[in-house]
C-alpha positions as CSV (number, residue, x, y, z in Angstrom):
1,X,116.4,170.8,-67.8
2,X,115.4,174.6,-67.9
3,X,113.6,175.8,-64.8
4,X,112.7,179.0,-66.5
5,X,110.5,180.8,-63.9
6,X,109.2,181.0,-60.2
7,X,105.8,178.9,-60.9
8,X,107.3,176.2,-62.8
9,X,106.7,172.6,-61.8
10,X,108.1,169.0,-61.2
11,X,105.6,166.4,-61.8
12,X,105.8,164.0,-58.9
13,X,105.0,159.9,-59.7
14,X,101.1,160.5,-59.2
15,X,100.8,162.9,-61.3
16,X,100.6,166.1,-59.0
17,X,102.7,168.9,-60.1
18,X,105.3,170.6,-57.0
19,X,106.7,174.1,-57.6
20,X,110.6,173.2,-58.5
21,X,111.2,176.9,-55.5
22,X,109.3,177.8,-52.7
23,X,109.7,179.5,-49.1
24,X,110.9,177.1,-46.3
25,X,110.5,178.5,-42.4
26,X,112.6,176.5,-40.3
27,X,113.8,178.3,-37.4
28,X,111.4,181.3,-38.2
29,X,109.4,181.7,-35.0
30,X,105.5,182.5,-34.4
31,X,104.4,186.2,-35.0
32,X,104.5,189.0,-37.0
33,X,107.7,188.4,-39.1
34,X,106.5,185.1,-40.1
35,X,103.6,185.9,-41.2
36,X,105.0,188.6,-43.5
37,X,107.1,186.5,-44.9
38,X,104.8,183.8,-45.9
39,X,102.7,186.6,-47.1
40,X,105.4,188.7,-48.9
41,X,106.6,185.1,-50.8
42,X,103.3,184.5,-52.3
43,X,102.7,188.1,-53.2
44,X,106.2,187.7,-54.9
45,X,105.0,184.6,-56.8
46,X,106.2,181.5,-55.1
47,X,103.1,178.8,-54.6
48,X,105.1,176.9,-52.0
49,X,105.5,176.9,-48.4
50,X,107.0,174.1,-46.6
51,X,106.7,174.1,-42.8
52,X,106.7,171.2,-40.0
53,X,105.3,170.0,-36.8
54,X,108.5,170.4,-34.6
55,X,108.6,174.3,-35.8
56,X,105.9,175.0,-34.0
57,X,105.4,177.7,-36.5
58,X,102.1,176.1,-38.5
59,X,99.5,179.2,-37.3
60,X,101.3,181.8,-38.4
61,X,102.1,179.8,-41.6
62,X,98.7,179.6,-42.1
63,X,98.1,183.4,-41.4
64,X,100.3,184.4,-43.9
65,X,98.7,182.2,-46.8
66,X,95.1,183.3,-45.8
67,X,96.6,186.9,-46.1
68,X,99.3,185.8,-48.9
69,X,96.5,184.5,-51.0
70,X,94.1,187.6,-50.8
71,X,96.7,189.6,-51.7
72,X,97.9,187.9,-54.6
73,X,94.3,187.1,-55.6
74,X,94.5,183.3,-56.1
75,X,92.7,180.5,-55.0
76,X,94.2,177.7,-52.2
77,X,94.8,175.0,-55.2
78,X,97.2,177.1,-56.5
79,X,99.1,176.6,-53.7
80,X,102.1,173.6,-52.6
81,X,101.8,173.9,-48.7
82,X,104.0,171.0,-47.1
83,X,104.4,170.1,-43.2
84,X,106.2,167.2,-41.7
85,X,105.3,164.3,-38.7
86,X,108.0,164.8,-35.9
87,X,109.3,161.8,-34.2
88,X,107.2,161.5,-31.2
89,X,104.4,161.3,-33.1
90,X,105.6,158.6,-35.3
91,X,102.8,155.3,-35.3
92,X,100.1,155.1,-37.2
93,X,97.2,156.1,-35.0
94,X,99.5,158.8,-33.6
95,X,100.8,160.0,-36.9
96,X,97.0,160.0,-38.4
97,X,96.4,163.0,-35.3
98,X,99.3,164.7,-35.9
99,X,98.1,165.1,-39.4
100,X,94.5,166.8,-38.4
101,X,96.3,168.9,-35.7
102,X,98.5,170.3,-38.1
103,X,95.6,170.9,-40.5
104,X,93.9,172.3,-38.0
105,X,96.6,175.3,-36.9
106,X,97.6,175.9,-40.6
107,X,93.5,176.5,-40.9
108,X,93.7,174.3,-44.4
109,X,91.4,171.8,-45.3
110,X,94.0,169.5,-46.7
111,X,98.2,169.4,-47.5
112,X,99.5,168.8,-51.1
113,X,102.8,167.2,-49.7
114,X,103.0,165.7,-46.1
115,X,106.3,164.5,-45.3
116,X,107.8,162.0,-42.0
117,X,110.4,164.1,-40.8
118,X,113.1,161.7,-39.8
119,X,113.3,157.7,-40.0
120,X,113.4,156.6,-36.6
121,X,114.1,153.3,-36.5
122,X,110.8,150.8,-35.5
123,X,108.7,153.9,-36.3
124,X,108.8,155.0,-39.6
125,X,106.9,152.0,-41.2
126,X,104.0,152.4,-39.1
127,X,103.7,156.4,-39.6
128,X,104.1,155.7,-43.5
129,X,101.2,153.3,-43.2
130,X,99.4,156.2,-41.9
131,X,100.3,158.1,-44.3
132,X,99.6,156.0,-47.5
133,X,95.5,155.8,-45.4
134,X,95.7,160.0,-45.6
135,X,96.6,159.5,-49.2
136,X,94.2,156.4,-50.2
137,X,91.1,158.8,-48.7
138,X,91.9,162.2,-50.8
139,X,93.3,163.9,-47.6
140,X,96.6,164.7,-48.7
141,X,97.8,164.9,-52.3
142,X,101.0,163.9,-52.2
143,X,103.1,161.8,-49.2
144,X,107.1,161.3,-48.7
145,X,110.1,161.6,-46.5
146,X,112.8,163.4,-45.0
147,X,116.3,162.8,-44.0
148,X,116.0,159.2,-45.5
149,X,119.1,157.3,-46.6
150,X,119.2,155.0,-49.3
151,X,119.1,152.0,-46.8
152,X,116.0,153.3,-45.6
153,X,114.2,154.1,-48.9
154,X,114.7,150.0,-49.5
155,X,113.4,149.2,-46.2
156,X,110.3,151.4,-46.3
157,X,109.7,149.8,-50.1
158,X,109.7,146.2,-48.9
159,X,106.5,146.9,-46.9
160,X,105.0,150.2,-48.8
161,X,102.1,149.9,-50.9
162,X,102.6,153.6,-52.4
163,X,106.7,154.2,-53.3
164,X,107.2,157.9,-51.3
165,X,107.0,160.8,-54.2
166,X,109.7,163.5,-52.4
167,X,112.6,163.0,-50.4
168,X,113.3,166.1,-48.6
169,X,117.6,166.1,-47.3
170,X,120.3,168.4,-46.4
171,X,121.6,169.3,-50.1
172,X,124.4,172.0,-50.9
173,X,127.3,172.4,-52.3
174,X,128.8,170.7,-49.4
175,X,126.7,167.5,-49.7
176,X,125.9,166.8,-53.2
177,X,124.5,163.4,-52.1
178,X,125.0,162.0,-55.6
179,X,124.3,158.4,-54.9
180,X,121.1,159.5,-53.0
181,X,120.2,161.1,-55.6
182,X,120.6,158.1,-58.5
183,X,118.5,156.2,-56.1
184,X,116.2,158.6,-56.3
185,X,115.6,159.1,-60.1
186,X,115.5,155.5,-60.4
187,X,112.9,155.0,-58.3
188,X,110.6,158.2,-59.4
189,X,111.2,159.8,-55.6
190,X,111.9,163.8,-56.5
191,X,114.6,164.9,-54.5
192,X,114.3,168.1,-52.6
193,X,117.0,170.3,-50.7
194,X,117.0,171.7,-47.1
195,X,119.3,174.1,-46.4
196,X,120.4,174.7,-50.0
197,X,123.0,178.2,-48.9
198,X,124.1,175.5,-45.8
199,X,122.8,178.0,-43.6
200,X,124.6,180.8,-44.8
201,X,128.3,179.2,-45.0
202,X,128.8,178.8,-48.0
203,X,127.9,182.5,-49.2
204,X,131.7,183.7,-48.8
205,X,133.3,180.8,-50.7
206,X,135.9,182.0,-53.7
207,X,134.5,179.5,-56.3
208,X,130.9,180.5,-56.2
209,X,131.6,184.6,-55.4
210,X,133.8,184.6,-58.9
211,X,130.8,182.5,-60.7
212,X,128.2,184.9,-59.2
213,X,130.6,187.9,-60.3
214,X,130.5,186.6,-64.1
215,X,126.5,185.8,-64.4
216,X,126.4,188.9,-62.1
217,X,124.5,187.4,-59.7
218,X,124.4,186.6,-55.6
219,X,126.5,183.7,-54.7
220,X,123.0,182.3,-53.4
221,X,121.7,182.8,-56.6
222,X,124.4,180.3,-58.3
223,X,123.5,177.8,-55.7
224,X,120.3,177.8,-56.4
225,X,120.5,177.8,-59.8
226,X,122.5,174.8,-59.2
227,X,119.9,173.2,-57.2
228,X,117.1,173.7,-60.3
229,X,119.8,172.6,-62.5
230,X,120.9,169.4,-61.1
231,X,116.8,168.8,-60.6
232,X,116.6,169.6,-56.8
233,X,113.5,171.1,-55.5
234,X,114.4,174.1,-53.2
235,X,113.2,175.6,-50.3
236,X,115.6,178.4,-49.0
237,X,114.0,180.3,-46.1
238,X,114.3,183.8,-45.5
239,X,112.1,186.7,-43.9
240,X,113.6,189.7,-45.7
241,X,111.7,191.0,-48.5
242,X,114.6,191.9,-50.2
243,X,116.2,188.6,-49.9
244,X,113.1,186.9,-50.6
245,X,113.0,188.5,-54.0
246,X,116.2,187.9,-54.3
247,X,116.8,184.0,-54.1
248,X,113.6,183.7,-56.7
249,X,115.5,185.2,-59.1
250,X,116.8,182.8,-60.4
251,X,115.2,182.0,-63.6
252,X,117.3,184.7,-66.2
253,X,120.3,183.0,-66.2
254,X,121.7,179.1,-66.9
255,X,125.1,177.8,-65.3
256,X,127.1,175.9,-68.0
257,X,128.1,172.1,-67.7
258,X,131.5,173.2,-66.8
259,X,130.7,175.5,-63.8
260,X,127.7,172.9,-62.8
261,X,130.6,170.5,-62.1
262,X,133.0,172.9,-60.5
263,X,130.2,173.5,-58.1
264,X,130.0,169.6,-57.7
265,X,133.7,169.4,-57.1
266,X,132.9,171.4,-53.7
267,X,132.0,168.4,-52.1
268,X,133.1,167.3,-48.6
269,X,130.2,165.0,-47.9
270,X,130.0,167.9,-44.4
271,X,126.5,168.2,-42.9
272,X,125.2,171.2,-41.1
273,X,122.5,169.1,-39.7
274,X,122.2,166.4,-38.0
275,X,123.4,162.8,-39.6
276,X,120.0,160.9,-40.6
277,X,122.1,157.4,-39.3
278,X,123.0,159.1,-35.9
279,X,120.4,161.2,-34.2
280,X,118.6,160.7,-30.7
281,X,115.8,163.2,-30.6
């Protein structure tokens, strides 16, 4: 599969169509610096922005599309914006507000992806109820999870009416999450990668600094290439301009087969977050 440049698309089960790279913004706090960088990505050319409840980061997201679109001169549809349910607000009453008020600080009038964050355990089924209601009235156009594990997938389908469409987890080099994945493609949930650089730890290592020497690339780049490649959706997050830039530019170059599975063979199964079966926040 040949992701051959920044606006190019996945189709998702229902037929909507998700930007393979956009700008994620974990971490990046409220203010100035956010903003620009929301703004700076779309003026670059990415259409997505994925953000979350538990960032407390959603007004300034929503600045920096406002300004981000005017700048570029497009129109909201052409824009993926995702945010995510946190845990306390998990239940289906509960997650339905959680919904409006993050509407309501982005300053959109609807989300094309909303995700539950986590699967806590007794909740999830009610907050994906909640979310199938947001999806069965128009208000969002596409609905899915986070951090879910196979075991979870199958007990969210026994109940769900509408099968999730993205599966957002910790995905790098580190964690190629190959059986995940399988289950994934089988059941038409696109897989999508947090963290795809492992939060900057993996931008040193020997195997992918000699790849990115021969493609003359960043070491970042190969990973993300690799991500595209192996049919991830990516989200790295960055506020620099130039590093912005820099991660999108991706789409001149192809890794072979050979080097696809060398970067496979990095594999330790080693999370930098936290493990979806052992959390308590």
């Amino acid at each position: 599969m040949m992701v051959n440049n920044l606006q190019a698309t996945t189709t998702l089960h229902n037929g909507v169509k998700m930007p393979w790279f956009g700008i994620g913004v974990f971490k990046v706090e409220e203010g100035p610096v956010l903003v620009n960088a929301v703004k700076t990505a779309i003026k670059q050319g990415y259409r997505s922005v994925d953000t979350a409840a538990i960032y407390e980061n959603e007004e300034g997201v929503g600045q920096g599309i406002q300004e981000g679109l005017k700048e570029a001169g497009i129109s909201r549809e052409e824009l993926f914006v995702t945010s995510k349910v946190w845990n306390a607000d998990l239940g289906y009453e509960s997650t339905i507000a959680a919904y409006e008020t993050s509407l309501k600080k982005l300053g959109l009038e609807y989300l094309d992806l909303y995700l539950i964050h986590w699967p806590v355990e007794g909740k999830y089924k009610d907050a994906w109820r909640a979310l199938e209601t947001l999806y069965k009235e128009g208000l969002v156009k596409a609905i899915g999870v986070s951090n879910f594990q196979i075991h979870h997938l199958e007990e969210l389908m026994k109940d769900a009416e509408i099968m999730p469409m993205v599966n957002q987890v910790e995905y790098h080099p580190r964690l190629t999450q190959k059986e995940l994945q399988a289950f994934c493609q089988d059941n038409g949930i696109q897989l999508e990668a947090w963290s795809p650089l492992m939060q900057g730890q993996l931008l040193d290592n020997d195997v992918l600094q000699e790849m990115a020497n021969k493609h003359n690339k960043s070491a970042a780049q190969i990973i993300l290439r690799w991500d595209l490649q192996n049919g991830v959706v990516t989200i790295p997050k960055s506020t620099k301009e130039h590093r912005i830039v820099e991660n999108a530019n991706v789409f001149d170059f192809e890794l072979t087969k050979e080097e696809m599975e060398i970067i496979d063979g990095l594999n330790q199964n080693l999370r930098v977050g936290p493990d979806p079966d052992n959390f308590d926040f």
